[in-house]
C-alpha positions as CSV (number, residue, x, y, z in Angstrom):
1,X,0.0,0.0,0.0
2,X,2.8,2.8,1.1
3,X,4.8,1.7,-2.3
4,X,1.7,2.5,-4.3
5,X,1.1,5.7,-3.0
6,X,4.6,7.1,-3.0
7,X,5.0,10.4,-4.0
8,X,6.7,9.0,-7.6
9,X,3.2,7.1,-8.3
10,X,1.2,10.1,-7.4
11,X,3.4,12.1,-9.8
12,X,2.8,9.9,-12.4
13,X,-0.7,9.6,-11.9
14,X,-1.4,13.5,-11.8
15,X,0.8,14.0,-14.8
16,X,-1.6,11.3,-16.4
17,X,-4.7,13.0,-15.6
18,X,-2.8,16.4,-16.7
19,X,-2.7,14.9,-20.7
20,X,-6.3,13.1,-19.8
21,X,-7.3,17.0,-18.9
22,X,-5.6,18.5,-22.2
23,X,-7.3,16.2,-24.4
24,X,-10.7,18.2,-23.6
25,X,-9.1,20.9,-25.7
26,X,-8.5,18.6,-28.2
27,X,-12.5,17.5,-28.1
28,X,-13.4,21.3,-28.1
29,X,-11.1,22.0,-30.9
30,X,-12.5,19.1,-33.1
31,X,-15.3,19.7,-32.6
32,X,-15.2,24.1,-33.4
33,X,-13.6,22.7,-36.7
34,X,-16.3,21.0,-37.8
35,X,-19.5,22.5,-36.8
36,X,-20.2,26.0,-39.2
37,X,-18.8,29.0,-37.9
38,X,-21.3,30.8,-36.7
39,X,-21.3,27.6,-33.9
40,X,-17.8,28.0,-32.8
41,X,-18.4,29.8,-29.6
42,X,-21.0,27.4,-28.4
43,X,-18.9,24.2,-28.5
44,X,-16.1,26.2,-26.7
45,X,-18.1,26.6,-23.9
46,X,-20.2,23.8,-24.1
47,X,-16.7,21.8,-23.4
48,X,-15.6,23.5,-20.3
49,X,-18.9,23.6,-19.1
50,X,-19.6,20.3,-19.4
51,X,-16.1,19.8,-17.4
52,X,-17.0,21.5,-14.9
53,X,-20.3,20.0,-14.0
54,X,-18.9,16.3,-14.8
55,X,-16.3,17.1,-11.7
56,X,-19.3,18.2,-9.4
57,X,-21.4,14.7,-10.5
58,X,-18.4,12.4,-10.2
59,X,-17.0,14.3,-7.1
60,X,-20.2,14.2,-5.1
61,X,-21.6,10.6,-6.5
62,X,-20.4,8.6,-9.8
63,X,-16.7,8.6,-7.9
64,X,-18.5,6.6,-4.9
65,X,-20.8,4.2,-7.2
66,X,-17.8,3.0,-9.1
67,X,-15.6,2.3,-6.1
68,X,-17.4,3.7,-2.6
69,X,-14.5,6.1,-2.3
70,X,-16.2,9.2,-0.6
71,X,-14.7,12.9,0.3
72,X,-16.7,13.4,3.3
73,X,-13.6,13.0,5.6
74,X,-11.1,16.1,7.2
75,X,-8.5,16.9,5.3
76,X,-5.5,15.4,7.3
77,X,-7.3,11.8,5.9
78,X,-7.6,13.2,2.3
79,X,-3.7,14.4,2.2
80,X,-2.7,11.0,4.2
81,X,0.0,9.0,1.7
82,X,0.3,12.2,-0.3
83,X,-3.1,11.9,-1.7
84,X,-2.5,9.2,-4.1
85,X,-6.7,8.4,-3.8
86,X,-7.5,12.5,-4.8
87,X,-4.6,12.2,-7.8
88,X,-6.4,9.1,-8.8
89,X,-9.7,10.5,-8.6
90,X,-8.7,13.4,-10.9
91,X,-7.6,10.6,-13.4
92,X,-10.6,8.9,-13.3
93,X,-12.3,12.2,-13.6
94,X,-10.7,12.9,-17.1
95,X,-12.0,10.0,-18.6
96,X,-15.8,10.3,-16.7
97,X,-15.8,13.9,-18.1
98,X,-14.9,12.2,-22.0
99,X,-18.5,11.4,-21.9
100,X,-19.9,14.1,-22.2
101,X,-17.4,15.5,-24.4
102,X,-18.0,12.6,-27.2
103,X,-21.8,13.1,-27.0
104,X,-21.6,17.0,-27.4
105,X,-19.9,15.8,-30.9
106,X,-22.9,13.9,-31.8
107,X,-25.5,16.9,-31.0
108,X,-23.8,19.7,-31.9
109,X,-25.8,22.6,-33.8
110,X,-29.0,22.0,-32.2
111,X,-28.6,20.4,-28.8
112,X,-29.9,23.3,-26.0
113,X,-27.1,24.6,-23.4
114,X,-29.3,24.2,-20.0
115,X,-30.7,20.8,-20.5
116,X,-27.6,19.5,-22.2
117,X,-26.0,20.2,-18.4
118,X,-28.4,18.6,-17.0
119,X,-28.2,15.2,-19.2
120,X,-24.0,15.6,-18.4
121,X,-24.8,15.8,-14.7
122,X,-26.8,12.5,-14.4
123,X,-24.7,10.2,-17.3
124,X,-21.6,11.1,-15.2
125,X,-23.4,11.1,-11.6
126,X,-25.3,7.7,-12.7
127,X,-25.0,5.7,-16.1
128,X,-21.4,6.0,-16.6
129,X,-20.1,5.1,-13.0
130,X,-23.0,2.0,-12.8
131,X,-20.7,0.6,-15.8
132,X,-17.6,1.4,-14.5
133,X,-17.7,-0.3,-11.1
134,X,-19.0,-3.3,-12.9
135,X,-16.3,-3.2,-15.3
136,X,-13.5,-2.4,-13.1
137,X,-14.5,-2.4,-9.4
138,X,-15.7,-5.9,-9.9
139,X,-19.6,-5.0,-8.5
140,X,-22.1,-7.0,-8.5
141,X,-19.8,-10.0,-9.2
142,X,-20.4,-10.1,-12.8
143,X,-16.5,-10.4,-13.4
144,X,-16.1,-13.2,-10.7
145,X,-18.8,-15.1,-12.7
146,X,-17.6,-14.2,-16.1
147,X,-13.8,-15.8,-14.5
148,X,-15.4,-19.2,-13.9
149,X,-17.7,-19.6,-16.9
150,X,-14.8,-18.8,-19.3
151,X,-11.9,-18.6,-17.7
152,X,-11.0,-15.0,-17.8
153,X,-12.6,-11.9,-16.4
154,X,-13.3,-8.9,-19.0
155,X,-10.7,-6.9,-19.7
156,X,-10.1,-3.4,-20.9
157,X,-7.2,-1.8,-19.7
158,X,-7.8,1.8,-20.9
159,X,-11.4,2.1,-21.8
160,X,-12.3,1.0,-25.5
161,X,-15.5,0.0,-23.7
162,X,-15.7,1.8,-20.0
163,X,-15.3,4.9,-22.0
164,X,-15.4,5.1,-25.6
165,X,-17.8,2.5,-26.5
166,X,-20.3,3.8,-23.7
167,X,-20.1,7.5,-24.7
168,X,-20.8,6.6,-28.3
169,X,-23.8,4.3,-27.2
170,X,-25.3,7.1,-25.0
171,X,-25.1,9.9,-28.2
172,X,-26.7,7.5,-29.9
173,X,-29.6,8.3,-28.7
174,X,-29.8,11.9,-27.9
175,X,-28.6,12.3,-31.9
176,X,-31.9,10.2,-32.3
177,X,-34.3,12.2,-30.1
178,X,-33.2,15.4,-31.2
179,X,-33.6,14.9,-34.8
180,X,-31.5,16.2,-38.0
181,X,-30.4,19.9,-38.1
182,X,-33.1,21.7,-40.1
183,X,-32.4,22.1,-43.3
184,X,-29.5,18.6,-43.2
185,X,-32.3,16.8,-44.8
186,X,-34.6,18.1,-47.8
187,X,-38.2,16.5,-48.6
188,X,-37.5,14.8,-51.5
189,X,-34.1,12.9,-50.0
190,X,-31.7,14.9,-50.9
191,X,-28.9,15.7,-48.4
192,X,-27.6,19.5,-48.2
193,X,-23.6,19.7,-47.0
194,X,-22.6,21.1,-43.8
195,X,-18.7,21.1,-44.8
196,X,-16.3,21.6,-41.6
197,X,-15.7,25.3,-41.0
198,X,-12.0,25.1,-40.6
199,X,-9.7,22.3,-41.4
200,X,-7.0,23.9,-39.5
201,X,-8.7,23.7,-36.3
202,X,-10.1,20.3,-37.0
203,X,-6.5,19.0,-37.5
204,X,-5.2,20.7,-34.5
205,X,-8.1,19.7,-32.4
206,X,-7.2,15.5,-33.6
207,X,-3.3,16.0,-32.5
208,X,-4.0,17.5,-29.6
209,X,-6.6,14.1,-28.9
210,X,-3.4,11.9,-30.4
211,X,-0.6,13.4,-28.2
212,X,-3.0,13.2,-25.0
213,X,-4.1,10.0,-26.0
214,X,-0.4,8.6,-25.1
215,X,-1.0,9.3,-21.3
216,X,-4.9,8.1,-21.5
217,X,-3.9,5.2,-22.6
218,X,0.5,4.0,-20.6
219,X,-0.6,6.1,-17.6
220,X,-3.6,3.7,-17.3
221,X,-1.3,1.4,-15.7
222,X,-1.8,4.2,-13.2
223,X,1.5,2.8,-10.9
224,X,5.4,3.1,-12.4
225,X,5.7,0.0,-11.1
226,X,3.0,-1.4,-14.1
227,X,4.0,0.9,-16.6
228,X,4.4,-1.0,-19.8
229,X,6.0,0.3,-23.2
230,X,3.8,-2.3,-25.2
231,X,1.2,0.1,-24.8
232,X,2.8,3.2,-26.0
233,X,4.2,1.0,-29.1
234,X,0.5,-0.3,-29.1
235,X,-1.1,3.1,-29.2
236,X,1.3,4.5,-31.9
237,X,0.5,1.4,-34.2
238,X,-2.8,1.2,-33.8
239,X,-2.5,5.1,-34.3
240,X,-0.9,4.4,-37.5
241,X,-3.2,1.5,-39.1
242,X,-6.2,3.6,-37.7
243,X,-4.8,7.0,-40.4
244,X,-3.9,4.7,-43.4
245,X,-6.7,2.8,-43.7
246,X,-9.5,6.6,-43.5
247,X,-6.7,7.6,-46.1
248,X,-7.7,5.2,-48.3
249,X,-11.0,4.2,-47.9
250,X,-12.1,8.2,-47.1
251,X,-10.1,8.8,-50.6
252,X,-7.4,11.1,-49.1
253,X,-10.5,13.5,-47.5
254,X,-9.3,15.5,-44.7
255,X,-11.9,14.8,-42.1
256,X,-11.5,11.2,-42.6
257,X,-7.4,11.3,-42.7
258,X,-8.0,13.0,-38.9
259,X,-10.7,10.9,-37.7
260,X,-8.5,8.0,-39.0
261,X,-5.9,8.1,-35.7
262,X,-8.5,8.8,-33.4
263,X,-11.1,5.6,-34.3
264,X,-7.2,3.3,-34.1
265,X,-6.4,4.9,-30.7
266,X,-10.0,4.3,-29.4
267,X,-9.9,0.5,-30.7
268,X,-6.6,-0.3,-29.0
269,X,-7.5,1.2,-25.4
270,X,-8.4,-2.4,-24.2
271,X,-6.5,-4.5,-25.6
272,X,-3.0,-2.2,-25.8
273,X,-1.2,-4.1,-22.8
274,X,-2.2,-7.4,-24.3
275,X,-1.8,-7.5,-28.2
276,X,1.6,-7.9,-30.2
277,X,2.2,-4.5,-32.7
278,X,1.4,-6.1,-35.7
279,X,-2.4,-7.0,-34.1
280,X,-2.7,-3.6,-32.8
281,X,-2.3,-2.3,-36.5
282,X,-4.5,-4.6,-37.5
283,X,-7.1,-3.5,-34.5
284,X,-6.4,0.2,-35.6
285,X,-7.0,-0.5,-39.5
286,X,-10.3,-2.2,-39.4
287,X,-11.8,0.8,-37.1
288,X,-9.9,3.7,-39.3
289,X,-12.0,1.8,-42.1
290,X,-14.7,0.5,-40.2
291,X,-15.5,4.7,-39.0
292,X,-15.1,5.7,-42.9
293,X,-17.9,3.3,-43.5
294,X,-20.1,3.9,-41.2
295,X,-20.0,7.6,-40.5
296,X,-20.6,7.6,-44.5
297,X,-24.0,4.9,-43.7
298,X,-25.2,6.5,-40.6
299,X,-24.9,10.8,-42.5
300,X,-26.3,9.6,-46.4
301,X,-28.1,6.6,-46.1
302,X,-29.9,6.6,-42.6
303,X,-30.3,9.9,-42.3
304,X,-29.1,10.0,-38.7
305,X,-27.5,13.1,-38.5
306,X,-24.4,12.6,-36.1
307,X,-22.2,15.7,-36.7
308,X,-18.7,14.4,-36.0
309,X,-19.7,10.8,-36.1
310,X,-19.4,9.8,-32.3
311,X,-21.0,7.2,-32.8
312,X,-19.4,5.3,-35.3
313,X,-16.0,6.8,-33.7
314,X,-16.6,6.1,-30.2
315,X,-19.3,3.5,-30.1
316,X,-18.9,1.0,-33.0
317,X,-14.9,1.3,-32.8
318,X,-15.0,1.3,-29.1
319,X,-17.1,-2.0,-29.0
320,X,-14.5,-3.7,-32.0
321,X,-11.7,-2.7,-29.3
322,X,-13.2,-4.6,-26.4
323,X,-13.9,-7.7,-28.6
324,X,-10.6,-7.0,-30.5
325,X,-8.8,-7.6,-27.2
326,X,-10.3,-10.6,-27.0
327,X,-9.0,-11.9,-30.5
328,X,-5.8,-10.2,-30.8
329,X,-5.0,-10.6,-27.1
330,X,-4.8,-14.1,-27.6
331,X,-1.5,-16.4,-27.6
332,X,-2.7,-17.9,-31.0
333,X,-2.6,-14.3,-32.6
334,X,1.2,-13.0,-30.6
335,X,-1.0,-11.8,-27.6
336,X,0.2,-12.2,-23.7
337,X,-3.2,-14.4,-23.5
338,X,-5.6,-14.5,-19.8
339,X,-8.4,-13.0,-22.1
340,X,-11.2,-14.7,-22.9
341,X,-13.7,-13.5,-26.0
342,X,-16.9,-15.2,-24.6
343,X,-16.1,-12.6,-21.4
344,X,-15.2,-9.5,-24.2
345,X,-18.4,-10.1,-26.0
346,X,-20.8,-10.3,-22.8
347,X,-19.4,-7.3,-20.9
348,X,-19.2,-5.4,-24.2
349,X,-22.7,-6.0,-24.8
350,X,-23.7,-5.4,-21.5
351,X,-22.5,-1.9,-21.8
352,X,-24.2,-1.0,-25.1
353,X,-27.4,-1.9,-23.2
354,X,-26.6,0.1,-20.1
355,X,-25.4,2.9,-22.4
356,X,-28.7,3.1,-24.7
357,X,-31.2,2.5,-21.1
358,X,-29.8,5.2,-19.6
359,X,-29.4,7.4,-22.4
360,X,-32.7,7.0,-23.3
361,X,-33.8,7.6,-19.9
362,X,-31.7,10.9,-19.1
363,X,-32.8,12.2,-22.8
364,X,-36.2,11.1,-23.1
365,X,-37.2,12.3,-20.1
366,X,-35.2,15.9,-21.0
367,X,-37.3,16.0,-24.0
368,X,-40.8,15.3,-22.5
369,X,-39.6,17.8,-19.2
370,X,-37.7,21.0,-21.3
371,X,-36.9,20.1,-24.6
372,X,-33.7,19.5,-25.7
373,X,-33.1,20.9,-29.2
374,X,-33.6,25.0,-30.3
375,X,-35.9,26.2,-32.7
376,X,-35.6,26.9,-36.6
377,X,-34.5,31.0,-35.8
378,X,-32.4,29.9,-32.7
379,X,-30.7,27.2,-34.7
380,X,-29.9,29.9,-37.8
381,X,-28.5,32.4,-35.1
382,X,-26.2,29.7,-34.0
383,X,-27.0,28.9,-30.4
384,X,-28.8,30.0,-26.9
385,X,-26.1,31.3,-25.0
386,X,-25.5,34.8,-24.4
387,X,-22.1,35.0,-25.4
388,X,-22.8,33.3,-28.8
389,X,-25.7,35.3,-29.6
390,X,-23.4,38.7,-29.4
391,X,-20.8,37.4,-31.6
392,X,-22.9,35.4,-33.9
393,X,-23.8,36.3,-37.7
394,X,-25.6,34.4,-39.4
395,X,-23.6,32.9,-42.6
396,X,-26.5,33.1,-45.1
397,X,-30.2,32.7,-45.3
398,X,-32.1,30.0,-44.0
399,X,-33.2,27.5,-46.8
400,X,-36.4,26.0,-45.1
């Protein structure tokens, strides 16, 4: 106990949770890149805010669901062992507050401020810690059960599932209740283009998400002492196979080529301790192509209009991670082995169905109580804050 909360493992924890914390920027920047300009301001603050209530929700209750840690104590037992529990909490934090942060992707452009806050308070207070004690706080002995059915608990070592897979499945459906922008979708089927507003903040806004992504994914060892360079080399292929295969398959288009290192890096989060190199670019090229596809199915063909594709990004490449660790992890394929796919499939699926209950819940519920989306005139302004309505103008007019 005393050598995992040494002052050196509370340093590398916090420093951890410091790139965790920068890749917000990188979700805020992505995101002001794609949506149209006269958006911009909203997703800036929409992302901080969102932060800020996330760390009240998991603070006061998703922190003590998960692992019935509390902060109700003095402060001489907070500080005890140089506060390796509050460093580790501020970890955790990061990836609670991705949640929100992946779903303000998915309803951007339409998706009112207030009860967006709302929905961000009770998915990170409720939905998303339920999941995450199951998955790793072992509750409700699902993993002990899993472990003597098929050998192996479930395993996801930095969250292609407990985060990315979950905050894809909860857009899912507050994309669906909300509805197409107006104007996304004419009468007669055709499809009216909504291209990204800047490039150059969309790119930035992916590196930032890459760089950061090395310390969500070898600080989620979350001890020097079970630090691993697998998972960086893991990370950087996956990485790799995730931007070659959206540069091909998305024809050499921009958005694709940096969506392309994100759906790798999201893929290998579970498995990245696990799998040999060459199986993590394999992991990271089926999701680069697998997001290509199926950001191109979901926007022309269903008509489900997810604006920077979290859920094919987050939810469908986040659920091939979790079962990808369970292929690629595997002594057959080069993997360090103790996973089992029966238990990757299960806990997988489990959290889909955890994700889309409680999304539907928290969002259906929204809708009936305050109404989630703006109207047609607030929606050509840009947005219903304050700050956005000052600096707003509108690009052109509306085509209803």
């Amino acid at each position: 106990m005393e050598t995992i909360q040494s002052s050196s493992n509370v340093l590398f924890i916090l420093l951890g949770a410091i790139m965790v914390l920068a890749m917000h920027a990188g979700f805020a920047f992505l995101e002001v890149g794609t949506v149209r300009k006269k958006n911009q301001v909203n997703a800036l603050v929409k992302i901080l805010s969102d932060f800020g209530v996330s760390t009240i929700a998991y603070f006061f209750i998703g922190y003590t669901i998960a692992y019935g840690v509390n902060f109700f104590s003095g402060v001489e037992t907070l500080v005890a062992r140089n506060g390796y529990e509050l460093t580790k909490f501020f970890f955790l934090l990061t990836f609670a507050a991705a949640i929100p942060a992946i779903v303000s992707g998915g309803i951007a452009e339409r998706a009112r401020f207030n009860p967006q806050l709302i929905a961000t308070f009770l998915i990170v207070g409720f939905v998303y810690p339920f999941y995450e004690g199951i998955a790793w706080n072992k509750h409700f002995g699902i993993q002990a059960w899993l472990l003597a059915t098929f050998g192996a608990e479930f395993h996801d070592f930095a969250g292609s599932v407990v985060v990315h897979a979950m905050g894809g499945w909860i857009a899912l459906p507050a994309v669906l209740l909300l509805g197409a922008r107006y104007g996304r979708y004419t009468k007669d089927g055709r499809m009216s283009a909504h291209p990204p507003s800047s490039i150059p903040f969309l790119a930035l806004g992916a590196w930032i998400l890459t760089v950061g992504w090395f310390g969500f994914n070898v600080m989620s060892a979350q001890t020097l002492e079970n630090i691993s360079g697998l998972v960086a080399i893991n990370s950087l292929m996956a990485m790799v196979g995730g931007t070659l295969a959206a540069l091909l398959l998305g024809k050499n288009d921009p958005g694709f080529v940096h969506n392309g290192p994100l759906a790798g890096l999201v893929a290998v989060c579970a498995g990245s301790d696990l799998m040999h190199p060459i199986g993590a670019l394999v992991v990271g090229g089926v999701a680069g192509g697998l997001f290509v596809v199926m950001f191109t199915l979901t926007q022309n063909r269903w008509k489900i209009d997810d604006v920077l594709g979290v859920w094919p990004l987050h939810g469908l490449c986040g659920a091939w991670g979790g079962i990808a660790a369970g292929i690629f992890g595997s002594q057959a394929l080069g993997g360090a082995g103790g996973v089992s796919l029966m238990s990757q499939l299960v806990m997988t699926g489990l959290a889909i169905v955890v994700a889309l209950a409680g999304s539907f819940l928290v969002y259906g519920v929204l809708k009936a109580i305050l109404g989630l989306r703006l109207d047609q005139e607030e929606e050509y302004q840009g947005a219903d804050l304050s700050i956005h309505k000052i600096t707003a103008t509108p690009e052109r007019e509306p085509n209803w």
